[in-house]
C-alpha positions in Angstrom: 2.1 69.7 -5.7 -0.4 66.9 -7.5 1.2 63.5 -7.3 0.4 61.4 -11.3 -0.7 57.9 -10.5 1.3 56.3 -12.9 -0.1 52.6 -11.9 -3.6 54.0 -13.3 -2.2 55.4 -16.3 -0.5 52.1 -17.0 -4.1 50.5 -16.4 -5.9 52.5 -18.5 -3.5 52.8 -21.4 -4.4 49.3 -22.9 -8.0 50.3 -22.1 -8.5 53.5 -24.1 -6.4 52.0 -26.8 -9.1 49.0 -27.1 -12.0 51.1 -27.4 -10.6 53.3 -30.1 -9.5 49.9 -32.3 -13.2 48.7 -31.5 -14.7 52.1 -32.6 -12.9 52.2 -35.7 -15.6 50.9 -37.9 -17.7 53.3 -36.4 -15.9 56.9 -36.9 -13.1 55.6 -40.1 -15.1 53.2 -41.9 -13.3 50.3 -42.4 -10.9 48.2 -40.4 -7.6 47.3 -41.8 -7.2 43.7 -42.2 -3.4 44.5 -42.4 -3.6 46.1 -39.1 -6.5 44.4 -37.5 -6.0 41.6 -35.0 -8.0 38.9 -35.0 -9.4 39.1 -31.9 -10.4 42.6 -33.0 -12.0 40.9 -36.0 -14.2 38.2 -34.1 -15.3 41.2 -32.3 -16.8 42.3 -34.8 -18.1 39.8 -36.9 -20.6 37.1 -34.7 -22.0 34.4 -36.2 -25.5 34.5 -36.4 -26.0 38.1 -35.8 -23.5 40.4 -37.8 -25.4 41.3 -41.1 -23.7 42.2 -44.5 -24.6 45.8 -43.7 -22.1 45.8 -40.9 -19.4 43.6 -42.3 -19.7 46.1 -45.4 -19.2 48.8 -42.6 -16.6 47.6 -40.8 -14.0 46.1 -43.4 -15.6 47.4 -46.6 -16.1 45.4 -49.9 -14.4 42.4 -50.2 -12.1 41.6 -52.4 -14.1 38.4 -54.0 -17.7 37.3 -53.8 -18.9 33.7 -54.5 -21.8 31.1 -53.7 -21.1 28.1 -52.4 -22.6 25.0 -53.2 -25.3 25.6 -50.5 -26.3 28.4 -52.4 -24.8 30.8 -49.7 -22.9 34.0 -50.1 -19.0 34.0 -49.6 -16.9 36.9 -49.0 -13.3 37.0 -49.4 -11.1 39.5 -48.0 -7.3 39.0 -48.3 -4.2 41.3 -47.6 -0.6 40.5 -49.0 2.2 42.0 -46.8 5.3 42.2 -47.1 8.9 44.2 -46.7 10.8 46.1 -48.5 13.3 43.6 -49.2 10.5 40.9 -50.1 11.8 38.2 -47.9 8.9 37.8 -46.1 5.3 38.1 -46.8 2.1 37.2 -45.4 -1.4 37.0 -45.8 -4.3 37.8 -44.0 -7.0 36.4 -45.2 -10.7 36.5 -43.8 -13.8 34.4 -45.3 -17.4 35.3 -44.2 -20.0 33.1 -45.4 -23.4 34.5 -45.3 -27.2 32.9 -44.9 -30.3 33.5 -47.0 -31.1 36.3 -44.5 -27.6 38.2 -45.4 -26.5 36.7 -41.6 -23.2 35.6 -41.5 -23.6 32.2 -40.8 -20.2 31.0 -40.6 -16.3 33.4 -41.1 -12.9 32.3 -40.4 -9.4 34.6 -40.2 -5.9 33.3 -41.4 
């Protein structure tokens, strides 16, 4: 009769779950802001390296574009939650600032 390891199912669990929510931009398209945490989101946006290409990828078009008054390009994504009963909402917001090499240079979540 085979003994289940349940300590190493337990351990592995979280794992496998993390490496489907880090795929996602990769086999779905876009990331859910509503859904996404935000370490989830700092994974996959790093400043200096992540290109517009891949934030496009990953969390699709955003929901407002600007310039700055350095002449650089912000994205705005934002998601309004709330219940059913409207007595509590929230927002999610995440701003991506790029460079003149479409680099984001600088993001933040809320």
């Amino acid at each position: 009769m085979k003994t289940v390891n349940y300590a190493l199912i337990v351990l592995a669990l979280p794992l496998i779950v993390l490496a489907l929510l880090l795929s996602a931009c990769v086999t779905t398209g876009y990331i859910s802001l509503q859904d996404a945490p935000r370490d989830l989101v700092t994974k996959h946006i790093v400043q200096g390296t992540t290109t517009k290409a891949r934030v496009t990828k990953c969390f699709g078009k955003a929901n407002s574009t600007s310039v700055n008054s350095s002449g650089q390009e912000v994205w705005v994504y934002k998601n309004h939650n709330s219940n059913s009963n409207d007595n509590f909402s929230s927002v999610k917001e995440l701003v991506i600032v790029f460079d003149q090499n479409d680099v984001v240079s600088q993001f933040s979540v809320k």
